[in-house]
N, C-alpha and C positions, 0 to 999 in steps of 0.2 A: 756706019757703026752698028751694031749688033744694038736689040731691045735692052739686053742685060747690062750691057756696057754702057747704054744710055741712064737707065735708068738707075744704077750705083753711079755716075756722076753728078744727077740731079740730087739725092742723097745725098753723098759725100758735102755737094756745095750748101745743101740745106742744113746740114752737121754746121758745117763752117759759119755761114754766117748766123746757126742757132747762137754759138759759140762765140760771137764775137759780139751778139747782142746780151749774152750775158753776164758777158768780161768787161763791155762800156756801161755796162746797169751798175755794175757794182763798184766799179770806179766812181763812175759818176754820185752814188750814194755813199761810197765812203768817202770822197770830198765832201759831201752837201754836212755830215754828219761832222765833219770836224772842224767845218767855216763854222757852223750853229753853235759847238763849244767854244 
């Protein structure tokens, strides 16, 4: 594979799972927030 094609999947996957640790953070703190009420 090409440097370019490599390097937008490293990306891409680093999007992803930015992405998917931001979406379990906020789950995770909108349960903690409404066991506490």
């Amino acid at each position: 594979p090409s440097p370019s094609a490599d390097s937008n999947m490293v990306i891409i996957a680093a999007l992803v799972v930015f992405g998917a640790v931001i979406i379990i953070g906020a789950v995770v703190a909108f349960m903690m927030k409404r066991r506490n009420t």
